[in-house]
GUNUDO-941728 format. One record per residue (C-alpha): residue number from 1; x, y, z; residue in one letter. Coordinates in pm, 1 decimal, padded with zeros to 6 digits. Layout:
N
i X Y Z aa
NUM X Y Z A
...
//
This chain:
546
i X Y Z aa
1 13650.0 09962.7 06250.1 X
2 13714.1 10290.1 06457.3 X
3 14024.2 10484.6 06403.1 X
4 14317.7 10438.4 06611.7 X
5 14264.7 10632.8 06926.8 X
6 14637.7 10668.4 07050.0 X
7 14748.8 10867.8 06694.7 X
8 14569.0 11203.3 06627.0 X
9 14437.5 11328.7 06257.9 X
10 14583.1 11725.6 06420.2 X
11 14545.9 11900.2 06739.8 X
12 14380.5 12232.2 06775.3 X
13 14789.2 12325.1 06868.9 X
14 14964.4 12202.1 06520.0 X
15 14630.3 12313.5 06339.1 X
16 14736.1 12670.0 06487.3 X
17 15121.1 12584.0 06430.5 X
18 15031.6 12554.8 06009.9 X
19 14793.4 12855.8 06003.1 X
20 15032.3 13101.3 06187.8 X
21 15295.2 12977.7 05977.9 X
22 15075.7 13036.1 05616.8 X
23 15024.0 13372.8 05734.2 X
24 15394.2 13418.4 05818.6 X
25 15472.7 13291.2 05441.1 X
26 15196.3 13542.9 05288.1 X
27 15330.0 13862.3 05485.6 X
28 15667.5 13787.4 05350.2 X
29 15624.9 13648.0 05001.3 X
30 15293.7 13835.6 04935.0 X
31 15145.0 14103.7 04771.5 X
32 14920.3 14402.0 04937.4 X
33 14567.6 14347.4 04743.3 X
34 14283.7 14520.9 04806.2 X
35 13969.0 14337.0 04846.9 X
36 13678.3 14560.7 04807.8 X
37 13349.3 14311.8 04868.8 X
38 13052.2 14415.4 04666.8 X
39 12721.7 14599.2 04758.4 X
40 12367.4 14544.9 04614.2 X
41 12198.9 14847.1 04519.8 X
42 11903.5 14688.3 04280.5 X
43 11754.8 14316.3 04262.1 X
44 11541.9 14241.9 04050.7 X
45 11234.8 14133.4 04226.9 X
46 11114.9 13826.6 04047.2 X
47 11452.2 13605.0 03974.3 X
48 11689.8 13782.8 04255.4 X
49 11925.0 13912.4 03972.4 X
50 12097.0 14203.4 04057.0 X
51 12076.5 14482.5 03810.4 X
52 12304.5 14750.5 04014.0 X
53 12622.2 14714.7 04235.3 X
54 12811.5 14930.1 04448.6 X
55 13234.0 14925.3 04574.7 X
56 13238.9 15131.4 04836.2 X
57 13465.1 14992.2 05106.1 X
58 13797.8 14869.8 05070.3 X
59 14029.9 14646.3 05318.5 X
60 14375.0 14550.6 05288.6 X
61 14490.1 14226.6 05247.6 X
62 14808.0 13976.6 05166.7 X
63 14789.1 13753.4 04900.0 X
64 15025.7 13492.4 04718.5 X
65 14987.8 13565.7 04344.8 X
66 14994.7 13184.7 04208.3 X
67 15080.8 13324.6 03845.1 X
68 15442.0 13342.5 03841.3 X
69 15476.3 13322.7 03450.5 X
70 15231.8 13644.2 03381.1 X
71 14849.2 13674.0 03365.3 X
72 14657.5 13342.7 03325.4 X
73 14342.0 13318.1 03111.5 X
74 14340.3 13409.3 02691.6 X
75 14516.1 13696.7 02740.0 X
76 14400.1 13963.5 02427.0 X
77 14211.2 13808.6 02174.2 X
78 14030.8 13909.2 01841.9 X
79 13641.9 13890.9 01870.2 X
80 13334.5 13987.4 01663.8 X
81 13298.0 14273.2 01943.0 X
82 13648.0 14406.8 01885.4 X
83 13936.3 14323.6 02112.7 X
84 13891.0 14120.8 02414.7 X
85 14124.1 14127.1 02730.2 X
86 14060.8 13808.9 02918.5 X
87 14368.8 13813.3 03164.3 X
88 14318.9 13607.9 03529.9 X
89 14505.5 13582.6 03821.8 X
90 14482.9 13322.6 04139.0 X
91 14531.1 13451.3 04461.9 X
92 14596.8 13266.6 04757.1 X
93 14461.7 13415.8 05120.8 X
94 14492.1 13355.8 05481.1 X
95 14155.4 13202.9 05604.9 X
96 14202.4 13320.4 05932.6 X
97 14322.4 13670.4 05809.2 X
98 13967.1 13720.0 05592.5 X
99 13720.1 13631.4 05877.0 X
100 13890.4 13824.7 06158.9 X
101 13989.5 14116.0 05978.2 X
102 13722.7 14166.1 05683.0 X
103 13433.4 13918.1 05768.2 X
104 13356.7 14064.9 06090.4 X
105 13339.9 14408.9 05922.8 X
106 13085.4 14282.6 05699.6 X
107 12847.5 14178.5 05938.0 X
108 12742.4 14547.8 06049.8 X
109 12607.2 14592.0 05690.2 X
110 12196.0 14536.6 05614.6 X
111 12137.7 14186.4 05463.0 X
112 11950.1 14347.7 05178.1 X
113 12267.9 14560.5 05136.2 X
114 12565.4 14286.5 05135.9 X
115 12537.5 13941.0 05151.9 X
116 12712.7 13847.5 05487.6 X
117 12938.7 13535.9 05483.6 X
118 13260.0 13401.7 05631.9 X
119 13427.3 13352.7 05299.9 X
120 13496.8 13584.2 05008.1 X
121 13214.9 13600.5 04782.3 X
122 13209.0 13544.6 04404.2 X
123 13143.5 13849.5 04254.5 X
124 13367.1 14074.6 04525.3 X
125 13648.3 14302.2 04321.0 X
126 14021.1 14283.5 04437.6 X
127 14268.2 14570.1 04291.1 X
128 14595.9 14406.3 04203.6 X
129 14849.1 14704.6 04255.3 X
130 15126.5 14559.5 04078.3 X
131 14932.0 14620.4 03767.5 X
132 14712.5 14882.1 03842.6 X
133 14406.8 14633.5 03777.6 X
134 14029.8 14544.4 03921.1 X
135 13957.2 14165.0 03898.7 X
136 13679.3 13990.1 04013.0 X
137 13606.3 13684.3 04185.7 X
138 13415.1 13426.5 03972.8 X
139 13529.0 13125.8 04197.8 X
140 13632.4 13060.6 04588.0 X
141 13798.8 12751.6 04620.5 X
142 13792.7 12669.1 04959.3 X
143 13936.7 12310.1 04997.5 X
144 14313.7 12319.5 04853.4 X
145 14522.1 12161.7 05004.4 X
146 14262.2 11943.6 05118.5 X
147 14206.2 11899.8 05508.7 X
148 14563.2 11931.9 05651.6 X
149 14600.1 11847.9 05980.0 X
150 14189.0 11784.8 05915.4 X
151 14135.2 12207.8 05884.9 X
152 14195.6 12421.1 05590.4 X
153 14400.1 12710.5 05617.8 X
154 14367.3 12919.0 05275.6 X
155 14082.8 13112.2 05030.3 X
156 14260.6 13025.6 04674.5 X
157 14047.4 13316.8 04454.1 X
158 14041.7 13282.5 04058.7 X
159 14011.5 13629.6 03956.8 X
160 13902.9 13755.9 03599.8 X
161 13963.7 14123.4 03478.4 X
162 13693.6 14272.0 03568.9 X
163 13428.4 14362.2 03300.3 X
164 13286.7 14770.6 03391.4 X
165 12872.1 14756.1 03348.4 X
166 12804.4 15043.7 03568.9 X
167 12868.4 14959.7 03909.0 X
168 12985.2 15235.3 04132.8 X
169 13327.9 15244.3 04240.7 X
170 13400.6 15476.8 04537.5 X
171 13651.7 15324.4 04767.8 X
172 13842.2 15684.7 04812.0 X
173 14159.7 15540.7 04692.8 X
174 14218.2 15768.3 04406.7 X
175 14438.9 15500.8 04262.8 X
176 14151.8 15267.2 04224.0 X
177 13834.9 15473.2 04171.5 X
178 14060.7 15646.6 03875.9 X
179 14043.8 15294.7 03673.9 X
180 13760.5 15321.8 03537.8 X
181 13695.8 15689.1 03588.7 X
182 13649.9 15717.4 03186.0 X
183 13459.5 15373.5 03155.4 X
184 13080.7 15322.1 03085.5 X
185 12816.3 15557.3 02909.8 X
186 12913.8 15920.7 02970.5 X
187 12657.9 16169.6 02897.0 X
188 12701.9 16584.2 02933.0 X
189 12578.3 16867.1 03113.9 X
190 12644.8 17228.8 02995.7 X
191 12581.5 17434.5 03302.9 X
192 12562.2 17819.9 03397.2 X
193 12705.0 17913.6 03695.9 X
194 12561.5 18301.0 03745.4 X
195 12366.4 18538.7 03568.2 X
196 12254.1 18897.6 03455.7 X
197 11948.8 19027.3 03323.9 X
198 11967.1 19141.3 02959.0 X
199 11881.5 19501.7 02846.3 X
200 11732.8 19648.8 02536.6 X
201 11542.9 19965.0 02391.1 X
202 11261.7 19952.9 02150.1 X
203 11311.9 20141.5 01777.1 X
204 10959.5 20290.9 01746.1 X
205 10882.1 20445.9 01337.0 X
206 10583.9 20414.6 01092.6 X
207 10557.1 20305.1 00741.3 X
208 10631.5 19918.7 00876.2 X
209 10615.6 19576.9 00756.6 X
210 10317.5 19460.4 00908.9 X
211 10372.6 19035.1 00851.2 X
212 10564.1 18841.1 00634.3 X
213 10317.3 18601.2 00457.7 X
214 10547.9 18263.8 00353.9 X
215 10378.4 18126.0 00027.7 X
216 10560.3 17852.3 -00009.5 X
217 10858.7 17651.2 00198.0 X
218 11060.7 17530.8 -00076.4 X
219 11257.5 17238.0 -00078.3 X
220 11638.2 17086.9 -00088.5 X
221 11769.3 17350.4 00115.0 X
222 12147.4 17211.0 00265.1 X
223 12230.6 17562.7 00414.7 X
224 11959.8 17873.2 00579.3 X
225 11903.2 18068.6 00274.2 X
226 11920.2 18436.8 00276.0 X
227 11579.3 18691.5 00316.4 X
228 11671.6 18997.0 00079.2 X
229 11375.8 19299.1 00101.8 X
230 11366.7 19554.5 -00110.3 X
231 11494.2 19897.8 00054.2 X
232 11292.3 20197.5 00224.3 X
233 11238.3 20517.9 00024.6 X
234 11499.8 20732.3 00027.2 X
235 11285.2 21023.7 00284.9 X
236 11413.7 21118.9 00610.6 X
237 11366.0 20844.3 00905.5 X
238 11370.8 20532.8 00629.5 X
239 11518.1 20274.4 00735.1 X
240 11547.2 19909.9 00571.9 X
241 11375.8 19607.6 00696.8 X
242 11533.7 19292.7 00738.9 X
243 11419.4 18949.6 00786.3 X
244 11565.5 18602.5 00871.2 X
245 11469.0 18238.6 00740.9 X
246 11434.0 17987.2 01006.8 X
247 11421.3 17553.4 00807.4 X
248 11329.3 17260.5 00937.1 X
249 11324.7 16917.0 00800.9 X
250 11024.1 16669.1 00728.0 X
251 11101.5 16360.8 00567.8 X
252 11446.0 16438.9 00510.8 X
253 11353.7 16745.0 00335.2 X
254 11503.1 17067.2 00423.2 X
255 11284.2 17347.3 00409.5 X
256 11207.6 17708.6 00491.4 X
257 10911.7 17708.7 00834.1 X
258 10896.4 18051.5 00876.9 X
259 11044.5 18394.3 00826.7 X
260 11101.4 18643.1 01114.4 X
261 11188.0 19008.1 01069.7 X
262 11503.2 19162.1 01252.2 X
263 11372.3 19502.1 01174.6 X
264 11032.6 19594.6 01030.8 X
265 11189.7 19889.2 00864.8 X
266 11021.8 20280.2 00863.9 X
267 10877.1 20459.4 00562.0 X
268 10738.1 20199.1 00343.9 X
269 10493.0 20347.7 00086.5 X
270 10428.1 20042.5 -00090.5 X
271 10504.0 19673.8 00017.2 X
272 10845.5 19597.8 -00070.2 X
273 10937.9 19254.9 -00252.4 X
274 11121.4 18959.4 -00079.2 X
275 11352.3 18729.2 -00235.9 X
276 11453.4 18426.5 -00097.9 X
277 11859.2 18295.3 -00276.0 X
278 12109.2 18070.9 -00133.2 X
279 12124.0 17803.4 00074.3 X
280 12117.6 17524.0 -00226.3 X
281 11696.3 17444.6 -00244.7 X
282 11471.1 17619.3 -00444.3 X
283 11113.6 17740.0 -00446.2 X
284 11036.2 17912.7 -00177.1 X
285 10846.6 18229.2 -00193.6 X
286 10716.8 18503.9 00055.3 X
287 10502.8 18852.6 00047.0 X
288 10447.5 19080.2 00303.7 X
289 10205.0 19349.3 00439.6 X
290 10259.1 19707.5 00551.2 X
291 10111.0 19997.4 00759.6 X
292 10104.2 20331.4 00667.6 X
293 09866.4 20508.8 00870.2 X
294 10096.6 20847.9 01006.4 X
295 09956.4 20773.6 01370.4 X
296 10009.3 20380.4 01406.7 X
297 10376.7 20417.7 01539.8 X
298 10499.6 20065.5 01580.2 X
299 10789.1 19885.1 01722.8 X
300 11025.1 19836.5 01459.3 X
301 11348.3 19672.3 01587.3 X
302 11552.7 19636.7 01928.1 X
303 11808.5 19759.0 02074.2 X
304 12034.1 19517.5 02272.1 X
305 12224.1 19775.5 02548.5 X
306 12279.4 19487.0 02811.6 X
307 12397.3 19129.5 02668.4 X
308 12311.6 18967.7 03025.2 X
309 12440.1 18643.9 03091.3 X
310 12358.3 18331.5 03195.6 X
311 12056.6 18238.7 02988.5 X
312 11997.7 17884.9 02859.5 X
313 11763.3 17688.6 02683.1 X
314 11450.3 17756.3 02628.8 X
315 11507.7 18117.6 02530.5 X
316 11407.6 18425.7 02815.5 X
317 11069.8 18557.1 02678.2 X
318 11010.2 18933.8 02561.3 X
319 10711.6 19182.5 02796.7 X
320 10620.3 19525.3 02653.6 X
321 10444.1 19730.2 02888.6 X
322 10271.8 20028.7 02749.4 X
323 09930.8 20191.8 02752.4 X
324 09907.7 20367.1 02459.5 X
325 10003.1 20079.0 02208.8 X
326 09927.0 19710.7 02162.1 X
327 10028.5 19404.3 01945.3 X
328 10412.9 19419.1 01955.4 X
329 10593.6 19107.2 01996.1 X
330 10902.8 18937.6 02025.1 X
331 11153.0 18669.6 02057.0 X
332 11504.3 18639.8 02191.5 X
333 11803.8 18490.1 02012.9 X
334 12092.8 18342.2 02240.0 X
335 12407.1 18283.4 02186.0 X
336 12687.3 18166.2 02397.9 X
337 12449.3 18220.9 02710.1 X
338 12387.4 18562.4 02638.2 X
339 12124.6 18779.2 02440.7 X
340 12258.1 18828.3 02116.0 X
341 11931.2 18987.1 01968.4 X
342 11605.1 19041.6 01950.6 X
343 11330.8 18940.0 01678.4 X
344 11018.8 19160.7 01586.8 X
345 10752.9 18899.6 01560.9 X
346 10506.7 19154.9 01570.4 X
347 10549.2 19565.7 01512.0 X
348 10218.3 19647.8 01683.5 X
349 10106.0 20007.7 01627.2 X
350 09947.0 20285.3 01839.6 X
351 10263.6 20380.1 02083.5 X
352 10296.0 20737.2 02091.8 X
353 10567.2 20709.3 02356.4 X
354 10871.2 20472.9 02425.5 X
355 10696.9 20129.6 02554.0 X
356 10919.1 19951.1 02877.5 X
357 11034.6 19630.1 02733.5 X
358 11155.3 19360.6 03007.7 X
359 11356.0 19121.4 02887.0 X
360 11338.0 18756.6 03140.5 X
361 11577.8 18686.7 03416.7 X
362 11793.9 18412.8 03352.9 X
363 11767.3 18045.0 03443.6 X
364 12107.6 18090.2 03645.5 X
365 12102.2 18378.9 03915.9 X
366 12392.3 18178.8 04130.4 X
367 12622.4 17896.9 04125.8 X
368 12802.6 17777.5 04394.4 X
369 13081.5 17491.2 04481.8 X
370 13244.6 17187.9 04292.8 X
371 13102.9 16857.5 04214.6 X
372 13283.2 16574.3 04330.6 X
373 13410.2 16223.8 04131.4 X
374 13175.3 15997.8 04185.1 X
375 12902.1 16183.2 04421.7 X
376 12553.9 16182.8 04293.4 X
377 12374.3 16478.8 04172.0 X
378 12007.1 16528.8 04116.6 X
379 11781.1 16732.1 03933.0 X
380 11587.7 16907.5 04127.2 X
381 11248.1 16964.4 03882.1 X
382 11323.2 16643.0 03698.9 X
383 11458.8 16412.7 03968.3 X
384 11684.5 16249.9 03774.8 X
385 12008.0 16137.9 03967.4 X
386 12307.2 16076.1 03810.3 X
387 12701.6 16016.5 03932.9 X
388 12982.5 16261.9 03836.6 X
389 13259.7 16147.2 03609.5 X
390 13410.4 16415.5 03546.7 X
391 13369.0 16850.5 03655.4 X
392 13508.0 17168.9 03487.6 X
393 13519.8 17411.7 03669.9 X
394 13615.3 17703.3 03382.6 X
395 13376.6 17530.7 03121.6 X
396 13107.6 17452.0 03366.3 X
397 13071.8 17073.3 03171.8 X
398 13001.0 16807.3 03374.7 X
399 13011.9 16477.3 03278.3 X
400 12769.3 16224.7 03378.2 X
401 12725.9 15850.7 03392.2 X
402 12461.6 15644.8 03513.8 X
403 12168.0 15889.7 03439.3 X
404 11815.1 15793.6 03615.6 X
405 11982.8 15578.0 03920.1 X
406 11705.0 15366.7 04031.2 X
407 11452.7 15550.7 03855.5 X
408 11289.5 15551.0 03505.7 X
409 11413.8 15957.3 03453.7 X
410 11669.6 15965.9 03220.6 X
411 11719.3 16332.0 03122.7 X
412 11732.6 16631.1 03290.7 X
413 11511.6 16957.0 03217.0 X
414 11739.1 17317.8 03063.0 X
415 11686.8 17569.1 03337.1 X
416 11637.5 17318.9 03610.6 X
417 11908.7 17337.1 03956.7 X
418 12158.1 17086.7 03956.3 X
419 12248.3 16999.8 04360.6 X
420 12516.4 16765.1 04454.9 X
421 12419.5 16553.8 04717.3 X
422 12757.7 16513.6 04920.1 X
423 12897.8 16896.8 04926.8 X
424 12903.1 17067.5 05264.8 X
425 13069.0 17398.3 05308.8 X
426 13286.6 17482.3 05630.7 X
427 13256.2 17866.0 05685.1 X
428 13344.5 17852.5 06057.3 X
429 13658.1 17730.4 06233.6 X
430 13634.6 17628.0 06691.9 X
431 13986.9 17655.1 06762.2 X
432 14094.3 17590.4 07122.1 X
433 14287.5 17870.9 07284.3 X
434 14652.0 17801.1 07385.7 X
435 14608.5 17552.0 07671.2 X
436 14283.1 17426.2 07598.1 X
437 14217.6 17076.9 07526.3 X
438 13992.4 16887.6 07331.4 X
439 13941.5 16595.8 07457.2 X
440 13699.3 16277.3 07283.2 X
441 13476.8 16055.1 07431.7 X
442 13229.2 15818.4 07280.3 X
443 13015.4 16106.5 07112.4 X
444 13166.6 16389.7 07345.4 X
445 13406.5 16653.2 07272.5 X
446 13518.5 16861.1 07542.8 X
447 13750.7 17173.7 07646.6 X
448 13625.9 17360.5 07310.0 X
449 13520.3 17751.4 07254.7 X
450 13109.7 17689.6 07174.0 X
451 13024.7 18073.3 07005.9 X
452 12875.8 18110.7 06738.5 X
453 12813.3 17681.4 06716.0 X
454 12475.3 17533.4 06641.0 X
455 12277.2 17210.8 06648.1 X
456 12280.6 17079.8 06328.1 X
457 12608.2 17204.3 06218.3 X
458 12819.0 17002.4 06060.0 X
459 13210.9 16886.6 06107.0 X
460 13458.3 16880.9 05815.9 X
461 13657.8 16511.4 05896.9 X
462 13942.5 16495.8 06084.2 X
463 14156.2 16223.4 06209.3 X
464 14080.5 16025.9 06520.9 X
465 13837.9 16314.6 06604.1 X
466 13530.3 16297.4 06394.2 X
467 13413.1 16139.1 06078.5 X
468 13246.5 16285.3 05761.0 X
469 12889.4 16336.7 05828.0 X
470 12911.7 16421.9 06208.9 X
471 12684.1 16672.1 06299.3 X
472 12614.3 16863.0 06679.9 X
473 12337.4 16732.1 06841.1 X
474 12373.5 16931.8 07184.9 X
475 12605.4 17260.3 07313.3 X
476 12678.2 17253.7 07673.9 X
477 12916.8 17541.6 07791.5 X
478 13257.0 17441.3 07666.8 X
479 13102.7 17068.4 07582.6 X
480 12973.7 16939.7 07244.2 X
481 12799.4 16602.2 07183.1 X
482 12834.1 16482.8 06800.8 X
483 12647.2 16249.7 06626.7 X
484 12886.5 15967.4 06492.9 X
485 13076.8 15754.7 06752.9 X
486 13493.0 15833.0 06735.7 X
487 13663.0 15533.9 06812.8 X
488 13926.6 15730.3 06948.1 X
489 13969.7 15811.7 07295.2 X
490 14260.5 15977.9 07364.7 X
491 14315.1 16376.1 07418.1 X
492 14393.7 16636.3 07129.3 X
493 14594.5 16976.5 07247.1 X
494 14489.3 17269.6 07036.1 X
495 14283.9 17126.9 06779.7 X
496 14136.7 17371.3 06537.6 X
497 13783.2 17199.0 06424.3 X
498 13630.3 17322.9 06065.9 X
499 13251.4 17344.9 06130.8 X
500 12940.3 17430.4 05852.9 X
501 12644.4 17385.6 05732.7 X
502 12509.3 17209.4 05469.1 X
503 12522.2 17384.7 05171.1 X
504 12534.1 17183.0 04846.1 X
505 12704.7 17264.8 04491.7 X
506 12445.1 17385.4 04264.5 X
507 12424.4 17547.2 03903.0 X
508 12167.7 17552.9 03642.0 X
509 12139.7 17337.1 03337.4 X
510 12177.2 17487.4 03006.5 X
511 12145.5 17224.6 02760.5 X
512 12167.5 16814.0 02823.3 X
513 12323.0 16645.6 02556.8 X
514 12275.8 16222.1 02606.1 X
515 12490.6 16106.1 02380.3 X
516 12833.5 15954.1 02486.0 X
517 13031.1 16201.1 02224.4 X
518 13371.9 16049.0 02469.4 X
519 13337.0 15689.1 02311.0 X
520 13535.7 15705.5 02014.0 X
521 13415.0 15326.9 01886.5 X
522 12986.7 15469.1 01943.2 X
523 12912.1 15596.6 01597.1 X
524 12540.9 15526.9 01606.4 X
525 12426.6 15914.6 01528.4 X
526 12686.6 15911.0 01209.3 X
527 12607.9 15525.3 01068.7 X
528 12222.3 15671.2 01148.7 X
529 12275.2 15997.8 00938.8 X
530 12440.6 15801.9 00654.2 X
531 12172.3 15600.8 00593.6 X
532 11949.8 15850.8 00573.4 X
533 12132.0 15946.5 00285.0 X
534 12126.2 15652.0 00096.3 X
535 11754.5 15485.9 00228.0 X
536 11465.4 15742.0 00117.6 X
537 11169.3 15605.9 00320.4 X
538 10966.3 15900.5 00237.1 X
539 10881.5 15748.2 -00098.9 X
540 10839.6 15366.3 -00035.0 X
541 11003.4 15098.7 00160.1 X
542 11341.6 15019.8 -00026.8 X
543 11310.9 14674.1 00109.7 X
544 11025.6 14621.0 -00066.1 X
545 10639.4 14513.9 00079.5 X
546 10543.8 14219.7 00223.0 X
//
């Protein structure tokens, strides 16, 4: 049997009646949320699942909070993972209010970007302000209360804290980016930011060490042992050598790999004795070589009269130019970014005059600008791309998370430039003279001083004038067209514009550590090291064979 025609199940009128009147209720008994719907960066290609996110917008929104005793959900609980903070929340939201006001925003997004619908997706983030906290939406329920009037008027959202797994979070609300600002894996970069070329002069004498023959490495060595040589003659122009040990470890085994002379010493007769002592281990032994010829003048030591500056990792290589002489070589030591001395590897012999020695530029000649929370930077010889967690300026440290975004790099290269991809500097200001105007169209702005602008140049962002990003695209006589759209159309008086180009924050690496040294509950290196102490599997397996 049909329904009665003469009573209605709700006109379009009342349906209208209860929806203005739920969002009358939320703006007055509601709290301002943010919803901030979420972005795909990554899907995996063979099940959809996907494997990197991005929160990058943000829209304001009223919401009744349904808790009214505190946080739903198992609040802090004890599991084999550690502690476990499982707070919810349900939120209730005008339906009308989310597809006028955020829905229709949506749509101007790529599909492969956002997934565009008319309701709030599961898996979209909303910042409750009242406690400073990001939940996310694991469920939309759609039909409560249940076909009023036969139309529903309300999104009821249950919300769970949300769980960090390295999404990006850049809504530029300081307030909510900074939540999880020290969240996730955070890796380091030790830059330079400028550089000088170090300076040294070679010690030339005769009656040398010639090589330093290492007999045997020893072994159980817990600290570098000391070189001792025997001293020089006492004859004018003697002077002692000197040597360094430089260990390494095999199998857990500490040992000496080589020894390198810090000065070859001058006057040697006979080959003096070396003695290896300290450090803890024992057997190691070494024997050296001299030359005595009168006429093979070699290069004994170095000189350091310029410390330089911003050298990294590897070490700046040693060039002796001369044409009388030939062998010498060397090696660098550095220490705090700066040359703190210089190696004899090899004395040479035959220089009758003072050889040039060149010591290498640095990895850092310049450094410019300031990295930015949450911008991406790149290597530009390795190509890894990371995001910025955290910049010192005095330090130079930067701290990084998300290493190798959307790539299989995961490390960046010592010496290599590190660019931010976001900086722009503004070096010129187009200010209006008194009585001027600036006045914006679509892409037009007008009644502006155009010396000294070019096409390509870019605008520092300024309300309802441009946006960041907008560049000049064509110069007309007091006429400039931009490249972004203002939505505003009204007229400016005696607007100063900052205008630049493009000139990105950049410093060179000096050493890449990976680990995250900030998480005080990772202790994978230490747990690692200890067992190495107590499992030797340089003998046999201790858990046996089978």
């Amino acid at each position: 049997m049909a329904l009665n025609p003469f009573f209605l199940q709700g006109t379009t009128s009342e349906q209208k009646l209860v929806q203005d009147l739920v969002n009358e209720h939320l703006t007055i008994h509601g709290v301002e949320v943010t919803y901030i719907p979420r972005k795909l960066v990554n899907k995996s290609t063979v099940i959809e699942e996907v494997t990197s996110s991005k929160f990058d917008d943000n829209f304001l929104l009223e919401a009744y909070v349904n808790n009214y005793e505190g946080y739903a959900g198992q609040g802090e609980i004890m599991s084999k993972f550690g502690v476990s903070i499982e707070d919810e929340v349900v939120l209730t939201i005008s339906k009308e209010r989310f597809e006028d006001f955020i829905s229709a925003f949506l749509q101007i997004y790529p599909e492969d970007e956002i997934e565009v619908a008319t309701r709030p997706r599961e898996g979209d983030l909303v910042f409750f302000p009242l406690g400073g906290r990001l939940f996310e939406v694991k469920f939309v329920e759609h039909e409560n209360p249940f076909y009023q009037l036969g139309q529903n008027y309300v999104y009821e959202l249950k919300c769970e804290l949300f769980e960090y797994e390295d999404e990006v979070i850049d809504t530029d609300i300081e307030e909510i980016d900074n939540v999880l600002k020290d969240e996730g894996f955070i890796t380091t970069l030790t830059l330079v930011s400028a550089g000088s070329t170090a300076t040294v002069t070679p010690i030339l004498g005769n009656g040398f060490i010639d090589k330093i023959y290492l007999n045997h490495d020893g072994s159980g060595y817990s600290s570098t042992p000391t070189v001792a040589i025997s001293t020089a003659p006492s004859v004018s122009g003697a002077k002692n050598a000197s040597a360094v040990a430089i260990t390494t470890t095999r199998a857990g085994v500490q040992s000496i790999e080589r020894i390198v002379m810090t000065s070859a010493g001058a006057k040697y007769t006979t080959a003096p004795s070396i003695t290896i002592i300290g450090g803890g281990g024992a057997g190691a032994a070494a024997t050296c070589s001299i030359n005595v010829g009168a006429a093979d003048t070699g290069i004994i030591g170095y000189t350091v009269t310029g410390y330089g500056g911003g050298y990294g990792i590897p070490a700046p290589t040693v060039s002796i130019t001369d044409s009388s002489g030939t062998g010498a070589s060397a090696e660098t030591v550095i220490i705090d970014n700066k040359l703190s001395s210089v190696r004899v590897l090899d004395p040479g012999k035959g220089y009758s005059t003072s050889p040039t020695v060149t010591i290498q530029d640095p990895i850092a000649t310049a450094g410019e600008g300031n990295y930015k929370y949450n911008e991406e930077v790149k290597g530009v010889d390795s190509g890894t791309i990371a995001r910025v967690k955290e910049w010192d300026t005095d330090t130079k440290t930067l701290k990084l998370s998300q290493v190798g975004i959307g790539t299989t790099v995961t490390g960046f290269i010592p010496g290599e430039k590190v660019e931010g991809l976001e900086s722009t500097v503004f070096t010129q200001i187009a200010s209006p003279t008194d009585g001027d105007i600036v006045g914006v169209g679509i892409t037009i702005i007008t009644g502006i001083t155009t010396t000294n602008l070019a096409i390509g140049h870019y605008f520092a962002p300024l309300a309802n004038i441009v946006g960041g990003g907008t560049s000049i695209t064509q110069i007309g006589i007091s006429t400039i067209w931009i490249s972004s759209p203002t939505l505003n159309t009204g007229i400016q008086y005696n607007v100063p514009l900052s205008i630049g180009t493009l000139s990105r924050t950049s410093y060179s690496v000096n050493v890449y550590d990976d680990r995250d040294i900030y998480d005080t509950y990772d202790s994978n290196d230490e747990f690692e090291s200890a067992a190495d102490d107590i499992l030797d599997f340089s003998q046999s397996n201790p858990f046996g064979t089978f």
